[in-house]
N, C-alpha and C positions, 0 to 999 in steps of 0.2 A: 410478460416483458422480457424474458428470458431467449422465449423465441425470438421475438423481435431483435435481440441485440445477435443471437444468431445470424442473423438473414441480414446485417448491418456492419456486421464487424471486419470487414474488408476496407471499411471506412477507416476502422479507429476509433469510432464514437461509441462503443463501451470500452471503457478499459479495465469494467472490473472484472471481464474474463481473465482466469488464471491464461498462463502459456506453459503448456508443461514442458515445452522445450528450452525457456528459456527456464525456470526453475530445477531441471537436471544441469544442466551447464552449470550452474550457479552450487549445486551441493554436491559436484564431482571435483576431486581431486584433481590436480595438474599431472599428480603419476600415474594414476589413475586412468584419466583420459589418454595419457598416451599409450597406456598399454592394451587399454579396446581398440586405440586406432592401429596399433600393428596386428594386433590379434585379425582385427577384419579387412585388411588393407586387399585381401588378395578377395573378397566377396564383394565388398562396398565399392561401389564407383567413388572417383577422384571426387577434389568439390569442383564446384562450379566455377570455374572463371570466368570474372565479369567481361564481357564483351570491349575488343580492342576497338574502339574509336581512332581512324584513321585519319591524320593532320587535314582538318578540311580548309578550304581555300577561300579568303573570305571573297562577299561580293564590294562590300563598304569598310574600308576599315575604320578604325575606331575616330579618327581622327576628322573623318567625312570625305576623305578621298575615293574615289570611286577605283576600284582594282580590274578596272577594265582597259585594255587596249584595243586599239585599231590596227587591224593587218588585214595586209593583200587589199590596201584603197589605190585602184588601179584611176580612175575619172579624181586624179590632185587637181584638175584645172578648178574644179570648184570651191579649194581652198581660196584662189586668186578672184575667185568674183566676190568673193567676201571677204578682201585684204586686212581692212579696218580690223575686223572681228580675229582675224588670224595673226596681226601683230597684239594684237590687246591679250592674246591668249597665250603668248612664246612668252616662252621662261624669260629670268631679267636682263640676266646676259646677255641670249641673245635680242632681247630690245634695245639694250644700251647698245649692243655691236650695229643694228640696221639701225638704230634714231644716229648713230657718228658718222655709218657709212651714206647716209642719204644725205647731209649734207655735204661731207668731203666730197664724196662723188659731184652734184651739182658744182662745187666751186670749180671743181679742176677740170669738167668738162664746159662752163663757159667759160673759163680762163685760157684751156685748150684754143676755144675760139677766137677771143679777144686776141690771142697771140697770134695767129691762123690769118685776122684780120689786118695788122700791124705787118706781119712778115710780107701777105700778099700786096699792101698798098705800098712798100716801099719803106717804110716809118724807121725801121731797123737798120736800114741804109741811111738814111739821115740823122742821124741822131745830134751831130753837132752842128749840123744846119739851121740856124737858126730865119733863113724863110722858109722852110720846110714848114706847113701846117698838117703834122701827123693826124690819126684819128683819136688816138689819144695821150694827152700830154703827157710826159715823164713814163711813159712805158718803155723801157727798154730792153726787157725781156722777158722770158716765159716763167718768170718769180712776181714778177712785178705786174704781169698778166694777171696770176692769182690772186694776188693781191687788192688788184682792182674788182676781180672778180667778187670777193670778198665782202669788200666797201659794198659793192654795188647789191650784193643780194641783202645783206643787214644795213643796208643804210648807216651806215656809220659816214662814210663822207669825211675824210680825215683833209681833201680840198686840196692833195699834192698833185693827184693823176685825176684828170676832170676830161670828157669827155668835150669834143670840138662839134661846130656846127658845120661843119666838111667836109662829116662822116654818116650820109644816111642809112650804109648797114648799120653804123654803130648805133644809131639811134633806135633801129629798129629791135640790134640785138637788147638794148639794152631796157626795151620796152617789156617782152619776153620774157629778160630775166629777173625783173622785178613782177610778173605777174606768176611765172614761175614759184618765183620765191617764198612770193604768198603762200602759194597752194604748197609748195614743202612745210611753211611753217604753222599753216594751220593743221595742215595732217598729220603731223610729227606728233605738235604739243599736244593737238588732241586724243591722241594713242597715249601718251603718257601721262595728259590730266584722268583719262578710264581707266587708266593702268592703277595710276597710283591712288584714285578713290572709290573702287570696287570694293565693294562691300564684302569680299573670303575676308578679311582680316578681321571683321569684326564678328564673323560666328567665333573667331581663338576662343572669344571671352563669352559662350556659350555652352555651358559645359553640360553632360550628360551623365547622368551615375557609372559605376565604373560595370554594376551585375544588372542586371532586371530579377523580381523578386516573385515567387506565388507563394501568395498567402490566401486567408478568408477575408471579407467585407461584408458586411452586413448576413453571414452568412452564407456568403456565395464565392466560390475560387475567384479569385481575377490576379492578372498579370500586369504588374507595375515596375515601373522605371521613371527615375528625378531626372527635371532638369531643371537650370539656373542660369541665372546671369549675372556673371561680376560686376557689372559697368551697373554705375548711378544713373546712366542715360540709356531708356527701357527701349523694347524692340514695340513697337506703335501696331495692334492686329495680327499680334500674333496668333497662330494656328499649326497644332501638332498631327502628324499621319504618323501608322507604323503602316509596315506593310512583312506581310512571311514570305520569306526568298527561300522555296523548297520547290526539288525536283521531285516531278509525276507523271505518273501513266495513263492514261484515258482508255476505257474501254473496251475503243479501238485499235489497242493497243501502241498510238503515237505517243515514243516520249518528249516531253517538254523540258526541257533544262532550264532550271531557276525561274521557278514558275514564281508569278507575283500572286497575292492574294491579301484584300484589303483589310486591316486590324482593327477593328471600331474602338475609338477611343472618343467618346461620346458626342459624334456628331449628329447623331438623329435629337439629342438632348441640349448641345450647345457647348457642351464638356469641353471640347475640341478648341476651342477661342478663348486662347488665354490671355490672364494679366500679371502679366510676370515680373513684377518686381519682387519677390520671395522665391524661392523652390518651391515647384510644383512637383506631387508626386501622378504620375499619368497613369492610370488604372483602363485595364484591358476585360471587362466581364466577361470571361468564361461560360456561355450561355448557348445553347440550340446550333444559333449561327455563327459560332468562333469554330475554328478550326483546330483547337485544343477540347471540344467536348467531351471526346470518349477519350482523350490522354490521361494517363494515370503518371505517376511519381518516376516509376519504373520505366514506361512505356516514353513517359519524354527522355530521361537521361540515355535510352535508345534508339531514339530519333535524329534525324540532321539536318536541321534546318537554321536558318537566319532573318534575327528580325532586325531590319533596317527600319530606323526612327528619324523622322523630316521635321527640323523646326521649322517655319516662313515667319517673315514679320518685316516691318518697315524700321531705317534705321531710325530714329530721332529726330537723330541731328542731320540726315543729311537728305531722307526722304528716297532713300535706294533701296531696293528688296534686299534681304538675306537671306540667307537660307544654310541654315547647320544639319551637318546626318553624325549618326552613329551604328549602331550595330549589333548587338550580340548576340554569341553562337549560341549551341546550346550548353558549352561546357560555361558559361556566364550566364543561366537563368539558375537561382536558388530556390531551389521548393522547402518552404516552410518558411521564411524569411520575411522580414519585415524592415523598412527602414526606419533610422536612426532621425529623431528630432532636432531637427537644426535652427529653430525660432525659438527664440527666447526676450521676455518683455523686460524690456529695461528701465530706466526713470525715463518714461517721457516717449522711447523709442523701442524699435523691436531691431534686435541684433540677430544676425545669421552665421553661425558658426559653419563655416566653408571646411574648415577640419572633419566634420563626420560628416561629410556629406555623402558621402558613399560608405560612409556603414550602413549594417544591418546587424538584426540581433533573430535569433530564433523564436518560433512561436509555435502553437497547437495547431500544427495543419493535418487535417484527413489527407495519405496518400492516396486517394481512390479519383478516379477522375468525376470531373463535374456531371457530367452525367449520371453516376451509379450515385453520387450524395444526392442527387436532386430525385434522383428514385427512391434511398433511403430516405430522406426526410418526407415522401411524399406516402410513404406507408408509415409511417410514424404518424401523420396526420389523421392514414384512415385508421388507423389502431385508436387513436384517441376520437376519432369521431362514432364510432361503433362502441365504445365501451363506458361511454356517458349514458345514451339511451338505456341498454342493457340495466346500469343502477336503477335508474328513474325506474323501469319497467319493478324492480325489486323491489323498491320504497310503496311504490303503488300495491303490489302484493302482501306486503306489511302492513299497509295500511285497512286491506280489505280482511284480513285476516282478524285484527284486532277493532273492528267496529263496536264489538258487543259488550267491551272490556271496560266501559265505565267512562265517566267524566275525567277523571286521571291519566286516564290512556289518552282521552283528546286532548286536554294540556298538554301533557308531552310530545303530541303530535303536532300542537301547536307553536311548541317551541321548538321542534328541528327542522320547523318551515315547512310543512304539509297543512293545507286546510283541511278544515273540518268539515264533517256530512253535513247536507241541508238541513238533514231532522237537528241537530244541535243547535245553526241558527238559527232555525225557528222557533227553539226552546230560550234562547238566548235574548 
């Protein structure tokens, strides 16, 4: 066995090997140590400096924005054949600046008119003529134009400035500006009923753990990360993706920047379709085909990559997709770590402590990657299957040994579970 934990111990999983490095450290003196370390300073190399990790850039921040821009979009006309989608998508400001300017504009360009109308038939000239039939009553100027203009697209109709039947442009114009009007107000409010019932508000209350954690399960590394929902009213079909956002080289030597690669988080099994009224903690197995197999402890806090995390679900109450991201680097995965119990049974109900929800507490993890444990456990296997046989083979040798030894000898043979020779049961 000795061997064994030899050919194992990169794991972790003996620890009753001595370290004799860490037991000198441990019975050296503090002057001591300092006086070997000047004595060798000009023989010994310096120590090791842990490698500088350089501010990496995220692709998702934490929050589920996407840290991506568009530059150099030379073909904009394509924003305008999809206007709907491009005002639903402008910041608020500028929505509330074009939902104000769409309609001021429409007033003061048919009130433009209506005055345009008024000035060219004369109307403005007669104003205290009372056989004068203007085209429209009580217009008498380009305030009072708008004003009608006004009236006339909201209907409001306040019945002072009324339009005459002695005015067929005016009738015409004012056919126009009430089918106009329509179509402004149905495309306004409809940009701002999308606007204001888009479902980003309701991932806020979708939250993610603040680290991703590796630990064991059932014996096996996996890679986990909580998520939760605040709200008492659930996301309806929900389903979770991760995906590793890491830059690579292929073969052929083309590099890929921010390559995607998909994170199984138990879709081949159903894992994946959650019911999320409690925290779920989402588990990533560590296995053949993850992309963390042969990473060790060391070898991930040297690596640079980002796992970007997708909730989807329906909302409840209103029957609109959502969808929450988050992210983290690798200076936010913890190896050895495990999350913090946030359920707790109460009279009657089960409470969730939203306070620890992103703790973790340490635990017995092998820093070796999954692959080398899955190698060790798997010569562990064969060491204990080769050395079962080997006994039996010895008990049988014992047994042929002492055949001749008496009725005593087969009792006893009898009681440490070895049968007896034929000739005994047939004496028997």
């Amino acid at each position: 066995m000795s061997a064994l934990c030899a050919d194992i111990q990169l794991c972790d999983i003996c620890p009753s090997r001595p370290r004799a490095a860490a037991a000198a450290r441990a019975v050296t003196s503090p002057a001591a140590a300092a006086a070997m370390a000047q004595e060798n300073a000009a023989f010994s190399p310096g120590p090791e400096e842990p490698p500088r990790r350089r501010g990496r850039q995220r692709y998702v921040e934490k929050d589920g924005r996407c840290n991506v821009q568009q530059g150099n979009v030379r073909e904009t006309y394509r924003y305008l054949t999809d206007l709907f989608t491009t005002l639903v998508d402008l910041q608020w400001r500028l929505s509330l600046l074009f939902f104000v300017l769409a309609y001021a504009l429409t007033w003061l360009f048919f009130g433009a008119i209506w005055w345009l109308i008024a000035y060219g038939r004369g109307d403005l000239e007669h104003l205290e003529d009372t056989a004068w039939t203007p085209c429209v009553n009580n217009l008498n100027g380009f305030v009072a134009a708008f004003l009608f203009s006004i009236e006339t697209e909201t209907t409001i109709g306040y019945g002072h400035r009324v339009i005459t039947d002695q005015c067929p442009e005016g009738i015409v114009l004012l056919l126009l500006q009430a089918i106009l009007g329509s179509m402004v107000n149905a495309f306004m409010v409809g940009c701002m009923f999308v606007k204001i019932s888009q479902p980003n508000k309701r991932a806020a209350t979708l939250v993610f753990s603040s680290h991703a954690v590796v630990s064991l399960r059932d014996g096996r590394l996996c890679l986990m990360f909580r998520v939760g929902d605040l709200r008492s009213s659930h996301i309806v079909e929900a389903s979770i993706r991760a995906k590793l956002i890491r830059s690579r080289q292929t073969l052929e030597g083309e590099f890929i920047p921010l390559h995607q690669t998909d994170l199984s988080v138990g879709f081949d099994t159903g894992d994946d379709r959650l019911f999320l009224v409690s925290p779920l903690v989402i588990s990533h197995e560590i296995d053949a085909a993850s992309p963390f197999w042969e990473a060790s402890r060391r070898a991930l806090e040297r690596d640079d990559f980002e796992i970007v995390v997708i909730l989807e679900g329906m909302v409840e109450a209103t029957g609109m997709t959502c969808q929450a991201r988050s992210s983290y680097l690798v200076d936010e995965v913890l190896w050895g770590h495990r999350f913090t119990s946030v359920l707790t049974l109460e009279d009657g109900f089960y409470e969730v402590d939203y306070a620890s929800f992103h703790q973790t507490f340490e635990v017995p993890t092998p820093s070796c990657s999954a692959r080398e444990l899955a190698e060790a456990a798997a010569r562990l296997d064969a060491h204990l299957y080769w050395s079962i046989p080997s006994r039996l083979d010895e008990k049988v040798e014992e047994e042929g040994a002492g055949e001749g030894a008496g009725e005593g000898a087969g009792a006893d043979k009898e009681q440490n579970g070895c049968l007896p020779p034929p000739e005994s049961e047939s004496k028997v």
